[in-house]
The first five atom37 places (N, CA, C, CB, O) and aatype in JSON, in Angstrom:
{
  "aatype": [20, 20, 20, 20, 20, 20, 20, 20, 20, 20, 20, 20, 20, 20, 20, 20, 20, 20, 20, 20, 20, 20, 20, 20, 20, 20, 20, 20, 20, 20, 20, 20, 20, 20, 20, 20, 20, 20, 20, 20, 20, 20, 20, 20, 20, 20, 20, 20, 20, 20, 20, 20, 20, 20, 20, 20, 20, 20, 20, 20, 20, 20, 20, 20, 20, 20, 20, 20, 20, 20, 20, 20, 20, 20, 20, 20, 20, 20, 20, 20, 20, 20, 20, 20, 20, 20, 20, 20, 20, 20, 20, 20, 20, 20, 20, 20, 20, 20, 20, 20, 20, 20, 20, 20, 20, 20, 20, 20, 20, 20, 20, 20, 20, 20, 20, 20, 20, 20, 20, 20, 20, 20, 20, 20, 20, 20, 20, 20, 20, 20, 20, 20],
  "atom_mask": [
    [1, 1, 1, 1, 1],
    [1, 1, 1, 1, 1],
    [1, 1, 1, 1, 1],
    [1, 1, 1, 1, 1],
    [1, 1, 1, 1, 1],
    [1, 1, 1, 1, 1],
    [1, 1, 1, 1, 1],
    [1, 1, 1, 1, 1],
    [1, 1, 1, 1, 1],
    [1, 1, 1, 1, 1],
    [1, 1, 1, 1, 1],
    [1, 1, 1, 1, 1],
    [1, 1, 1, 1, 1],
    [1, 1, 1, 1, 1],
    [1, 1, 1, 1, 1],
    [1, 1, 1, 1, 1],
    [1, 1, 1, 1, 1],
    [1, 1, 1, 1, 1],
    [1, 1, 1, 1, 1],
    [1, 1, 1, 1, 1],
    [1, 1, 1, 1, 1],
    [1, 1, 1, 1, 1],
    [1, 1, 1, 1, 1],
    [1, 1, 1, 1, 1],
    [1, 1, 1, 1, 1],
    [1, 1, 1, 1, 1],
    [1, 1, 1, 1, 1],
    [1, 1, 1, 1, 1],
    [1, 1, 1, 1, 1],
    [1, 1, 1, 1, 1],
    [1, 1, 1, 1, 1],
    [1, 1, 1, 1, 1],
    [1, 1, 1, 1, 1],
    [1, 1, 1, 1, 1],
    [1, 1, 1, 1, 1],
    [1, 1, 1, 1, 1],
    [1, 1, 1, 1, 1],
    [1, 1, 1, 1, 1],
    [1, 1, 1, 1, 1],
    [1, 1, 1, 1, 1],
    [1, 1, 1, 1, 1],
    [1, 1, 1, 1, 1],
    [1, 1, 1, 1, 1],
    [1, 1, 1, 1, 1],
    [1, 1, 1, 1, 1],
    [1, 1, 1, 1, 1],
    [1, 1, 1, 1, 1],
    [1, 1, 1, 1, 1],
    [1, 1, 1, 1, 1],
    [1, 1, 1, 1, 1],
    [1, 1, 1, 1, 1],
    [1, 1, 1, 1, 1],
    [1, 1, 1, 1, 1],
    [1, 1, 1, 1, 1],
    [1, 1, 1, 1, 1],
    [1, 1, 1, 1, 1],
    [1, 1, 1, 1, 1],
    [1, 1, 1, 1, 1],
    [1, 1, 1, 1, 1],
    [1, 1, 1, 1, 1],
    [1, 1, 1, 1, 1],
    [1, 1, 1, 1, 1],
    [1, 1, 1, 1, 1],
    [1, 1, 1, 1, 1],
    [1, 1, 1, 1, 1],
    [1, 1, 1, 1, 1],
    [1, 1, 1, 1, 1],
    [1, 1, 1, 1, 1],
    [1, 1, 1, 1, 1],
    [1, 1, 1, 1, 1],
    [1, 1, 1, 1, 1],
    [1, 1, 1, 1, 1],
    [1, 1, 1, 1, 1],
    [1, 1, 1, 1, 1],
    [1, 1, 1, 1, 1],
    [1, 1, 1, 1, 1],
    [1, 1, 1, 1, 1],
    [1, 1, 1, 1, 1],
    [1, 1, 1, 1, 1],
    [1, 1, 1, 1, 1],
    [1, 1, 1, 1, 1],
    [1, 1, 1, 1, 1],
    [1, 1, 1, 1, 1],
    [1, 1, 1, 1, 1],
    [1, 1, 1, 1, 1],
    [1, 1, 1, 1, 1],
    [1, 1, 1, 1, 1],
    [1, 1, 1, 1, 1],
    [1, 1, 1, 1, 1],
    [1, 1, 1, 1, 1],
    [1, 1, 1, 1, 1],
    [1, 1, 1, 1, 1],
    [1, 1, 1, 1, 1],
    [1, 1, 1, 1, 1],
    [1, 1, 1, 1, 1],
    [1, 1, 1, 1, 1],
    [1, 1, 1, 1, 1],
    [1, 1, 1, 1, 1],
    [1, 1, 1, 1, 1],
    [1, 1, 1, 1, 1],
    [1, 1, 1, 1, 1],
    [1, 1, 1, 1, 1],
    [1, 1, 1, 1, 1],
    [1, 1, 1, 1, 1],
    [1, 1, 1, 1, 1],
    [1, 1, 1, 1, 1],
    [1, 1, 1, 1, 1],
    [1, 1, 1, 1, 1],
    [1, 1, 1, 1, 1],
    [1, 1, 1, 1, 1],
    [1, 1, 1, 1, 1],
    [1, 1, 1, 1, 1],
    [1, 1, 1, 1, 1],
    [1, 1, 1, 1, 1],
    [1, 1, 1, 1, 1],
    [1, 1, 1, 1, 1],
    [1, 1, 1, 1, 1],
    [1, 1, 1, 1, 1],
    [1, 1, 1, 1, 1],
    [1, 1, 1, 1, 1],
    [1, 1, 1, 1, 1],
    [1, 1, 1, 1, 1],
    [1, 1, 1, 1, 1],
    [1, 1, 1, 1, 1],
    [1, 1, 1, 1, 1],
    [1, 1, 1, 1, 1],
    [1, 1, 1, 1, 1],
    [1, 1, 1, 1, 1],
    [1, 1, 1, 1, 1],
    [1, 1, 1, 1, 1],
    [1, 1, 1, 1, 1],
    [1, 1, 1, 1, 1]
  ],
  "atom_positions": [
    [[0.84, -1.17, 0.0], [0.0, 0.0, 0.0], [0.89, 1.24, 0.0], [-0.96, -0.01, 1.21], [1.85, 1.35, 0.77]],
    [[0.58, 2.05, -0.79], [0.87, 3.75, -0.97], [0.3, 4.73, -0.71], [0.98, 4.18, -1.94], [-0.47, 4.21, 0.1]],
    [[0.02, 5.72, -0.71], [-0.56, 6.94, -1.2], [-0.14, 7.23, -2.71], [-0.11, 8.11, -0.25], [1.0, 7.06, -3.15]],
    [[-0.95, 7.58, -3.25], [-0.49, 7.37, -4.75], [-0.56, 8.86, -4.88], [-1.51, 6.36, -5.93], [0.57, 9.31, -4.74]],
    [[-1.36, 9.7, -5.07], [-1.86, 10.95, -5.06], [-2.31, 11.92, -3.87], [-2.77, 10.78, -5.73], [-3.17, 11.56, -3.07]],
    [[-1.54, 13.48, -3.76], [-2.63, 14.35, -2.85], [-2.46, 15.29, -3.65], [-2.43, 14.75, -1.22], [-1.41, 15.4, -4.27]],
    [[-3.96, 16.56, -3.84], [-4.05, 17.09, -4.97], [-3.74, 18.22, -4.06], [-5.28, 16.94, -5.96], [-3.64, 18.12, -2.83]],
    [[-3.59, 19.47, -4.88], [-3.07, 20.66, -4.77], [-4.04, 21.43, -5.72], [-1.54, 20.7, -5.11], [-3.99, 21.46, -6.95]],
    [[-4.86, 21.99, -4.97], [-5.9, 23.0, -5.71], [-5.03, 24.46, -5.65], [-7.64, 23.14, -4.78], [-4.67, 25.0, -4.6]],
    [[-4.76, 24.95, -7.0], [-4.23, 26.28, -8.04], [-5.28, 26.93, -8.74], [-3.22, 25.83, -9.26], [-6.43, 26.56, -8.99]],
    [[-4.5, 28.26, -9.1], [-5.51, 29.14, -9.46], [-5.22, 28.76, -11.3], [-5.21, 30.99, -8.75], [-5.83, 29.34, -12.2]],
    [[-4.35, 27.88, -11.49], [-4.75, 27.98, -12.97], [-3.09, 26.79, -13.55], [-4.82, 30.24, -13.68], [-1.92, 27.16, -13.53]],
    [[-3.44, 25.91, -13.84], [-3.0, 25.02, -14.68], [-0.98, 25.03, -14.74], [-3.87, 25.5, -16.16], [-0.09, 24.56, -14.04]],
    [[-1.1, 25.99, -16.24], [0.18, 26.32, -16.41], [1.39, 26.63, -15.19], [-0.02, 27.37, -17.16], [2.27, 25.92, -14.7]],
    [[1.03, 27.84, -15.0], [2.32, 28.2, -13.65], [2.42, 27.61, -12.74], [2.35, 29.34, -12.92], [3.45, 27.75, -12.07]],
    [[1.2, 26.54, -12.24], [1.88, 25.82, -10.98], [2.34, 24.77, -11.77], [0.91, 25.32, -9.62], [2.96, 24.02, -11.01]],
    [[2.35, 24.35, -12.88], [3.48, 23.18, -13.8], [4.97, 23.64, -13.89], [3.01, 23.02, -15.59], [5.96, 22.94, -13.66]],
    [[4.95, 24.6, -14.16], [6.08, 25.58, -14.22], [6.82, 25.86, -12.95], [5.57, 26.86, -14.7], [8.05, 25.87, -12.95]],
    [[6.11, 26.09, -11.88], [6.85, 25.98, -10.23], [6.91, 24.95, -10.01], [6.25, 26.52, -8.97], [7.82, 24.86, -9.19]],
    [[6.34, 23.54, -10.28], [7.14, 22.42, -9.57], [8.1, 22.27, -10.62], [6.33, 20.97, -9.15], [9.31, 22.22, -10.41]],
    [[7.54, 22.21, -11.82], [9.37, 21.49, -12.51], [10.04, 22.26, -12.69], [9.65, 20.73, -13.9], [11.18, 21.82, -12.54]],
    [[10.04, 23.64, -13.06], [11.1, 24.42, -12.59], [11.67, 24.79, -11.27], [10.91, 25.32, -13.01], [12.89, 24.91, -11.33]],
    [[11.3, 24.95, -10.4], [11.29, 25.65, -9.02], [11.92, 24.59, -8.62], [9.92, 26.11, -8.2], [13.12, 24.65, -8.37]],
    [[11.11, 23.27, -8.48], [11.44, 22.36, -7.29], [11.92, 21.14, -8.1], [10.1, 22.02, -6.2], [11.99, 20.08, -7.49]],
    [[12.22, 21.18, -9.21], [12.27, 20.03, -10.04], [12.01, 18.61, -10.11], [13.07, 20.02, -10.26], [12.72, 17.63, -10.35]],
    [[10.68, 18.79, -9.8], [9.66, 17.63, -10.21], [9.63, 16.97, -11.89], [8.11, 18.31, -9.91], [10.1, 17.47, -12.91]],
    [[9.16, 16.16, -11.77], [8.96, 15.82, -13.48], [7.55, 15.57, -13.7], [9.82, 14.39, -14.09], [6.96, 14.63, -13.15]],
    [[6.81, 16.64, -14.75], [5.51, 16.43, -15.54], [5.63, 15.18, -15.93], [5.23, 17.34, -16.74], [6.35, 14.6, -16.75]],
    [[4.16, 14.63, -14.64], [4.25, 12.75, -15.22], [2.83, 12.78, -15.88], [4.33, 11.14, -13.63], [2.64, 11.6, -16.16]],
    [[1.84, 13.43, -16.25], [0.64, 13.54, -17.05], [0.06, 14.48, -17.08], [-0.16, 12.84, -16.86], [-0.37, 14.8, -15.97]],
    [[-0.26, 15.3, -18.06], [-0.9, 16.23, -18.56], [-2.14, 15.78, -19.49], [0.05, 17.0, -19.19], [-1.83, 15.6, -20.66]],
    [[-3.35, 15.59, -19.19], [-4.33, 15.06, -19.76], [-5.45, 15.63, -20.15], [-4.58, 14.29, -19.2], [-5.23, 16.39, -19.21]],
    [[-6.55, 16.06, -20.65], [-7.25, 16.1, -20.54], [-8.87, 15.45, -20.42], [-6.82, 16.54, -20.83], [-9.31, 14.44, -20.96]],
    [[-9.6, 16.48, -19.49], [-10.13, 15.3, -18.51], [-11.59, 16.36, -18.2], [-8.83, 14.8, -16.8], [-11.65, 17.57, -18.42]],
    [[-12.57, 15.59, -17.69], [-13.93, 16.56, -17.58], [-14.07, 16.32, -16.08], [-15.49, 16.06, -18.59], [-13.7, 15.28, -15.54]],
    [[-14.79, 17.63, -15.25], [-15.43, 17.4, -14.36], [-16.1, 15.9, -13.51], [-16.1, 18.12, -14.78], [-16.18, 15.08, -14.43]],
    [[-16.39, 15.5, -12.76], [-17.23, 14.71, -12.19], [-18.62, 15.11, -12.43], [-16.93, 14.62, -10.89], [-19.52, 14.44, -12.95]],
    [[-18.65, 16.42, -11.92], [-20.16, 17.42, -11.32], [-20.06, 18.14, -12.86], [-19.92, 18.91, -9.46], [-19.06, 18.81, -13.09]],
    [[-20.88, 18.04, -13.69], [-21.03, 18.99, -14.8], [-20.35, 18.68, -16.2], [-20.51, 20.26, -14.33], [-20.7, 19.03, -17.33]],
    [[-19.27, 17.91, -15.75], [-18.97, 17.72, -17.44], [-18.04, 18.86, -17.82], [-20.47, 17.85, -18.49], [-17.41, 18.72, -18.87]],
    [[-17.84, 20.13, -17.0], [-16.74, 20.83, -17.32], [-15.45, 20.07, -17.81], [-16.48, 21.57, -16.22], [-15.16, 18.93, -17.45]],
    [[-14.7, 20.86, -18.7], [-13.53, 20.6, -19.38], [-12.56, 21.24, -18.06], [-13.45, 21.4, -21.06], [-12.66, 22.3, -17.45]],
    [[-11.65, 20.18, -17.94], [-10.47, 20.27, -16.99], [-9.18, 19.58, -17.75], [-10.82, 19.46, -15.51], [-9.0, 19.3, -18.93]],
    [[-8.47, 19.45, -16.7], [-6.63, 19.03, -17.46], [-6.44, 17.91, -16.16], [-4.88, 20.86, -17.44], [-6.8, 18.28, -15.05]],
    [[-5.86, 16.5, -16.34], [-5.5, 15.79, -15.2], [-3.82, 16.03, -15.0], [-5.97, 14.17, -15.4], [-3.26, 15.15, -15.65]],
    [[-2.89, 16.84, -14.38], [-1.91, 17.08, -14.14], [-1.6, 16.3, -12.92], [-1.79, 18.28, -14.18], [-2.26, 16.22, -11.88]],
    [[-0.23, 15.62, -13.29], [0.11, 14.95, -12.3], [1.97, 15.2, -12.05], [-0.45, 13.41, -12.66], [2.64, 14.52, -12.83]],
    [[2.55, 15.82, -11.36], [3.87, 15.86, -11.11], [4.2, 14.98, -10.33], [4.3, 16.91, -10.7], [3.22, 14.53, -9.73]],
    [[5.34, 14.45, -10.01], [6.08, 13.6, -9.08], [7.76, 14.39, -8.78], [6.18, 11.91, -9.9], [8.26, 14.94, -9.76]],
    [[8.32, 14.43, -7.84], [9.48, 14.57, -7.66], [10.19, 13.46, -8.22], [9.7, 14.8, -6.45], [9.56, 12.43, -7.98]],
    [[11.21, 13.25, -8.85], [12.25, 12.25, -9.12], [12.34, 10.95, -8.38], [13.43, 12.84, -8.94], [12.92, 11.05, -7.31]],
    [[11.91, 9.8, -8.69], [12.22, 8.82, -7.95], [11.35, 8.44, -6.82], [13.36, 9.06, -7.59], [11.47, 7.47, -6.08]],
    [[10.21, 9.62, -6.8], [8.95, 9.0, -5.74], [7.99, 8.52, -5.93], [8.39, 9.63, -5.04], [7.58, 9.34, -6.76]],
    [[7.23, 7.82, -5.85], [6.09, 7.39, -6.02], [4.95, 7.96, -5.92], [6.03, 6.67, -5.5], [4.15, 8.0, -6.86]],
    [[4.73, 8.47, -4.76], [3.87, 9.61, -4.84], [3.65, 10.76, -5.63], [3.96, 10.01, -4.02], [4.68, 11.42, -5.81]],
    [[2.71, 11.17, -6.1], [2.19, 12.69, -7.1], [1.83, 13.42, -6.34], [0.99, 12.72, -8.19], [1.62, 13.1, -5.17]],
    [[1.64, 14.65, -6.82], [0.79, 15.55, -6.56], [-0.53, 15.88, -8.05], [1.84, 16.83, -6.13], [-0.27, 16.49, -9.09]],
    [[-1.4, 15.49, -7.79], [-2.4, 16.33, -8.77], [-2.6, 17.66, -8.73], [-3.63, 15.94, -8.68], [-3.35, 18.04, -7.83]],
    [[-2.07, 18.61, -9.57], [-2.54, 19.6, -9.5], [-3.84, 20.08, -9.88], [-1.87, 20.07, -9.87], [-3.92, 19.79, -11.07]],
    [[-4.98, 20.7, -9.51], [-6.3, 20.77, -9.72], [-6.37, 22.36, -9.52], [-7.21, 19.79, -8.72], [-6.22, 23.0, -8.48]],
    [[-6.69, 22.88, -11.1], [-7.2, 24.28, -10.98], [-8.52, 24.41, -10.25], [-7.36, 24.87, -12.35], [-9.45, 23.61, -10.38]],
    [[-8.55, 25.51, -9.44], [-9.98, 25.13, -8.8], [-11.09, 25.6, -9.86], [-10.25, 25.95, -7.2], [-10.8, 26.26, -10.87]],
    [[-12.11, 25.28, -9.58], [-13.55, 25.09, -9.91], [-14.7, 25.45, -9.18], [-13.74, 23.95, -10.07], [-15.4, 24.68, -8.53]],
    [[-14.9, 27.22, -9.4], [-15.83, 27.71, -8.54], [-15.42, 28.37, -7.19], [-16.63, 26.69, -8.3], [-14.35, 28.04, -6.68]],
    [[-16.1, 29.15, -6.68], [-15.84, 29.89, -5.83], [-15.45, 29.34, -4.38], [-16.8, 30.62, -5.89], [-14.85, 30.19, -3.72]],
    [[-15.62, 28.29, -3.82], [-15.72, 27.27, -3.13], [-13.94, 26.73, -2.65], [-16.66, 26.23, -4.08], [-13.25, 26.51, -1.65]],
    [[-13.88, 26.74, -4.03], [-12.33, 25.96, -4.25], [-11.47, 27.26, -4.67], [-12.27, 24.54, -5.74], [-10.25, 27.13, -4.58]],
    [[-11.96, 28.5, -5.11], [-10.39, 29.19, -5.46], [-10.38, 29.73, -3.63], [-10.34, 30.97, -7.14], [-9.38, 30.18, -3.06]],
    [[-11.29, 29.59, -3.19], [-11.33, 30.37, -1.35], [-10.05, 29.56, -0.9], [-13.12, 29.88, 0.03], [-9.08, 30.1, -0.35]],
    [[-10.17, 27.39, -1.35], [-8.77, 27.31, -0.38], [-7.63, 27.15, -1.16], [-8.72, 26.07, 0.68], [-6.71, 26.35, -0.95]],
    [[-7.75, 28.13, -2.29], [-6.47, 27.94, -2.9], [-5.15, 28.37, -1.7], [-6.48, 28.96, -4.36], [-5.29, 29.15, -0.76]],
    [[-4.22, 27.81, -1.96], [-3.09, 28.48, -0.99], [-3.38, 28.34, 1.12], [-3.18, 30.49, -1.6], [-2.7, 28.61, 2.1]],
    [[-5.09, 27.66, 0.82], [-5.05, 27.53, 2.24], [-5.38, 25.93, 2.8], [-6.14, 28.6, 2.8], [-6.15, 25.52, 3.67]],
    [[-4.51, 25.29, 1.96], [-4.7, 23.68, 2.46], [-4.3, 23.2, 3.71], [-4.0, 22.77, 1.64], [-4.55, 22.02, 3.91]],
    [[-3.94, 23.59, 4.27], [-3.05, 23.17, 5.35], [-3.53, 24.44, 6.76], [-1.15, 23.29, 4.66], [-2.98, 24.54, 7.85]],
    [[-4.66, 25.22, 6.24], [-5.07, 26.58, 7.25], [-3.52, 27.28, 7.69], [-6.08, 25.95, 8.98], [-2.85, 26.95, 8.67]],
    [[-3.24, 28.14, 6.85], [-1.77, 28.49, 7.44], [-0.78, 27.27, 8.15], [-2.03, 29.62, 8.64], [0.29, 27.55, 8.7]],
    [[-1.07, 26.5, 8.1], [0.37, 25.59, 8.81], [0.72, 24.76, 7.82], [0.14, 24.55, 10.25], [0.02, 24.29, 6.93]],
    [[2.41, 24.55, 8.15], [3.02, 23.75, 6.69], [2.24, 22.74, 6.75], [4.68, 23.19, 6.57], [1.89, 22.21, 7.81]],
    [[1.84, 22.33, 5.52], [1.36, 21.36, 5.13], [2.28, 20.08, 4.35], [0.45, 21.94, 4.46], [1.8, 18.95, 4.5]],
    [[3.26, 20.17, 3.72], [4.03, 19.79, 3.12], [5.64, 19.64, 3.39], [3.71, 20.35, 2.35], [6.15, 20.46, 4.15]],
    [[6.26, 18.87, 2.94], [7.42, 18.51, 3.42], [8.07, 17.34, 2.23], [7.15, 17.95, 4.98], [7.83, 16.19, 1.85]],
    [[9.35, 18.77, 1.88], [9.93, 18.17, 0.84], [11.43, 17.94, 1.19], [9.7, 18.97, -0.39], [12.18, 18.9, 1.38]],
    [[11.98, 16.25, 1.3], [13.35, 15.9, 2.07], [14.02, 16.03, 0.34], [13.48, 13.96, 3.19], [13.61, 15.58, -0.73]],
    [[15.01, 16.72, 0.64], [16.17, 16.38, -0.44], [17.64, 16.22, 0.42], [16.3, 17.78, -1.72], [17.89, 16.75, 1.51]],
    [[18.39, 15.47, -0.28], [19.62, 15.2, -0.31], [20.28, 16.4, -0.2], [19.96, 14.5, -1.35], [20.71, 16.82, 0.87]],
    [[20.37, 16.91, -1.12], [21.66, 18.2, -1.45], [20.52, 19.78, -0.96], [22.32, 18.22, -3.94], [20.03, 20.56, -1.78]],
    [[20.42, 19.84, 0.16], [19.82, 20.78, 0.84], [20.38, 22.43, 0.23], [20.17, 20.4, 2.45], [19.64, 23.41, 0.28]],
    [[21.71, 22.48, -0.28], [22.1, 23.57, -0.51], [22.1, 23.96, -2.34], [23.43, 23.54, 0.26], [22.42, 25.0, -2.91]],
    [[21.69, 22.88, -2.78], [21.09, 23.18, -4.42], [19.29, 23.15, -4.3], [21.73, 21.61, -5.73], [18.43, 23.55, -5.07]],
    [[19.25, 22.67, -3.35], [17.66, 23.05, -3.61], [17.21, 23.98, -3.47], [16.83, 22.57, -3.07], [16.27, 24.32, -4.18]],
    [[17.85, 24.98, -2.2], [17.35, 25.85, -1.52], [18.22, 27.14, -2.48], [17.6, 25.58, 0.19], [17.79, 28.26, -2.21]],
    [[18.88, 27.12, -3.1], [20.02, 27.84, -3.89], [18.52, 27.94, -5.5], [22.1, 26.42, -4.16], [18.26, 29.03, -6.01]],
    [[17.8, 26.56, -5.97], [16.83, 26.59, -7.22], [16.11, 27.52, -6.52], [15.97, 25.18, -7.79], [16.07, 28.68, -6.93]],
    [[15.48, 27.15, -5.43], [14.2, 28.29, -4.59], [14.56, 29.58, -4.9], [14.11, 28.3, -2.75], [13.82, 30.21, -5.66]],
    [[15.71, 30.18, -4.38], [15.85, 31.21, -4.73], [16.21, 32.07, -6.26], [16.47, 31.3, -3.95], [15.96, 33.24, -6.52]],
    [[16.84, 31.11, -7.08], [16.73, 31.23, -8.63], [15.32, 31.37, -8.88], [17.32, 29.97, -9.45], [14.98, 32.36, -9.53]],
    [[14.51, 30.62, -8.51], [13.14, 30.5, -9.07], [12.31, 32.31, -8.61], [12.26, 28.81, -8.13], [11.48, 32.8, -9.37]],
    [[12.74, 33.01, -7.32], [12.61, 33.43, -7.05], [10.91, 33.26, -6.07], [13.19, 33.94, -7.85], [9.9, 33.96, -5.95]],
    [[11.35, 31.95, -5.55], [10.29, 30.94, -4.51], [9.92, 32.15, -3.63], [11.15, 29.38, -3.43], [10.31, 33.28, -3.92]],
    [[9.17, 31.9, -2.58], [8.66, 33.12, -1.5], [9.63, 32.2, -0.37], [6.46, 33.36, -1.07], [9.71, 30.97, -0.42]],
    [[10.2, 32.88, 0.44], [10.55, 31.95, 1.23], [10.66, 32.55, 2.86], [11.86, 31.38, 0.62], [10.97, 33.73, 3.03]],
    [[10.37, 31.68, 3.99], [10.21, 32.69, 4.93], [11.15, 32.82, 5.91], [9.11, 32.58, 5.51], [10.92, 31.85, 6.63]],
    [[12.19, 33.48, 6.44], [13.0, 33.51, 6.71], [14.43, 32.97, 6.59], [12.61, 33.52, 7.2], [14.91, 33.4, 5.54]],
    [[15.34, 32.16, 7.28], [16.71, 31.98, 6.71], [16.96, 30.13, 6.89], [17.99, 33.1, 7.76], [16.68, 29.52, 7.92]],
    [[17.26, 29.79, 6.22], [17.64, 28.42, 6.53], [17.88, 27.75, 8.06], [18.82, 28.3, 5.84], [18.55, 28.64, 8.59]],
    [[17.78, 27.07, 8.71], [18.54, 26.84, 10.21], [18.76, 25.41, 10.36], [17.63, 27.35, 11.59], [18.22, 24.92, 9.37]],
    [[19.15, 24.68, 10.9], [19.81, 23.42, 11.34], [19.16, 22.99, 12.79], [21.48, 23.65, 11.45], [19.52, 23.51, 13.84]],
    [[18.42, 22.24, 12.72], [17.86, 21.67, 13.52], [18.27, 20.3, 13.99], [16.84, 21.74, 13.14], [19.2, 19.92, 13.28]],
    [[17.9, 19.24, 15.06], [18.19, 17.99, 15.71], [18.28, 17.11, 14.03], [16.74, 17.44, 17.07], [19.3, 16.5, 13.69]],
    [[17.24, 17.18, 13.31], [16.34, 16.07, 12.52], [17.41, 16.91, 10.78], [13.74, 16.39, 12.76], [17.43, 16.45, 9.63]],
    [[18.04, 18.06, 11.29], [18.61, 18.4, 9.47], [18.37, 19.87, 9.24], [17.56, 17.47, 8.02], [17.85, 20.48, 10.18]],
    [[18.64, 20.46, 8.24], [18.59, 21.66, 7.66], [17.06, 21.98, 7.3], [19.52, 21.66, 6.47], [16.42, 21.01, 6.9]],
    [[16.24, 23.51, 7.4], [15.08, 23.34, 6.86], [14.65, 25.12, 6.6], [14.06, 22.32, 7.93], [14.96, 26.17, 7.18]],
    [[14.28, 24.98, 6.12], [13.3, 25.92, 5.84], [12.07, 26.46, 4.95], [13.8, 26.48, 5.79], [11.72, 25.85, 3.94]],
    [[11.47, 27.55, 5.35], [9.83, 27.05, 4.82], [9.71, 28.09, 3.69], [8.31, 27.25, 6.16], [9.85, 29.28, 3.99]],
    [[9.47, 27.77, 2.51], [8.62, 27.97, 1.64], [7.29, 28.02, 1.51], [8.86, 27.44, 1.08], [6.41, 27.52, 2.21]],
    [[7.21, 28.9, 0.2], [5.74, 28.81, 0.04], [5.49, 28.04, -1.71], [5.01, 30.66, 0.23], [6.07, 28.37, -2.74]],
    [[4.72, 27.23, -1.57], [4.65, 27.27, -3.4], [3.96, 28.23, -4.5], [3.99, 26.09, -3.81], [3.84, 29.45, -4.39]],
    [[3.6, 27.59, -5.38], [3.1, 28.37, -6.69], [1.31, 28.85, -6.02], [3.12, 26.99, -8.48], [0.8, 29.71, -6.73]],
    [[0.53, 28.46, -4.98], [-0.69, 28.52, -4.24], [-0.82, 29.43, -2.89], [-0.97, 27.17, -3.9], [-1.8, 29.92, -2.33]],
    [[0.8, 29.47, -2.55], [0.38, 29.94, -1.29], [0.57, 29.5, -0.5], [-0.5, 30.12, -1.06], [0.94, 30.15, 0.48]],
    [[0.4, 27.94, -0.42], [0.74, 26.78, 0.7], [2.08, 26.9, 0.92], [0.44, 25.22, 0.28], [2.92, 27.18, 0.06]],
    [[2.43, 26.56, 2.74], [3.8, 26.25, 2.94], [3.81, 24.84, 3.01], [4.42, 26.89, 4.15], [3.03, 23.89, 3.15]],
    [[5.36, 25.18, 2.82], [6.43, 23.6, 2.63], [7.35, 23.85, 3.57], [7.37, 23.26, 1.01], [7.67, 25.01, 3.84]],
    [[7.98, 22.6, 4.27], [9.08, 23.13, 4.52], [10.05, 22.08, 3.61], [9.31, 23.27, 6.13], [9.88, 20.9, 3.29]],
    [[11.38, 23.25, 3.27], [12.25, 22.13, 2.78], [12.92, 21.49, 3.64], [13.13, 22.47, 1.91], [13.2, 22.14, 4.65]],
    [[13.45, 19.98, 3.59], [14.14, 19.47, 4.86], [15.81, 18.55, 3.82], [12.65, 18.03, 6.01], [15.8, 17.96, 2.74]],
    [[16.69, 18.76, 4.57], [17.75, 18.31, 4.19], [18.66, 17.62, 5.53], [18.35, 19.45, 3.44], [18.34, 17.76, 6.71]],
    [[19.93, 16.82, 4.99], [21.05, 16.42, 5.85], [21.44, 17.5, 6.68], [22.23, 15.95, 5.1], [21.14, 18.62, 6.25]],
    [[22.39, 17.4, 8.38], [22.34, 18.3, 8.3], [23.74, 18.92, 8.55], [21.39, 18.52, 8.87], [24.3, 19.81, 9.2]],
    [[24.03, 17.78, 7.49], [25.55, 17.75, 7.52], [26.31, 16.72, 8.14], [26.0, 18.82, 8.11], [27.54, 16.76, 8.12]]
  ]
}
């Protein structure tokens, strides 16, 4: 057993494709198109993965007023997310190329290196690395 998928409701398709595989360098694992459940609306099935995980993220433009309210608020202000990389000082080095939001300064903790981001929604992450 896995978790195969957790979706990530965005305000629109393209740029949050563009912040994970650029930003965080994920790899576009499906770009589909795909209809509603409720209505038959025309949608896109986007699915990113980080390198080598199993798990996705679906990205899901929201749909209606309902869903753009929790864009950026999945997690009610608290990180919701947690992304471990290896090389803590090229990731956090892309974040800032990407010109990521990021909230304060890196620090070194018991458990590794971390600090919190925000993504392409609004939602925080924290990044987590070795910690040396």
């Amino acid at each position: 057993m896995h978790l195969e998928l957790v979706t990530i409701v965005v305000e629109a398709y393209d740029p949050a494709i563009a912040f994970f595989v650029d930003a965080l360098g994920f790899e576009l694992v499906e770009d589909s198109p795909a209809s509603t459940s409720v209505g038959g609306r025309a949608k896109r099935w986007v699915v990113v993965r980080a390198p080598g995980a199993r798990t996705g993220i679906l990205i899901a433009q929201a749909d209606g007023e309902r869903q753009r309210q929790g864009v950026g608020e999945q997690a009610a202000g608290r990180v919701g997310f947690f992304l471990r990389v290896e090389d803590f000082d090229a990731a956090f080095a892309r974040l800032v190329e990407h010109a990521v939001v990021i909230e304060g300064s890196p620090r070194v903790e018991e458990y590794g290196k971390i600090v919190v981001f925000r993504d392409i929604a609004g939602n925080r992450w924290d990044l987590l690395g070795p910690a040396d």
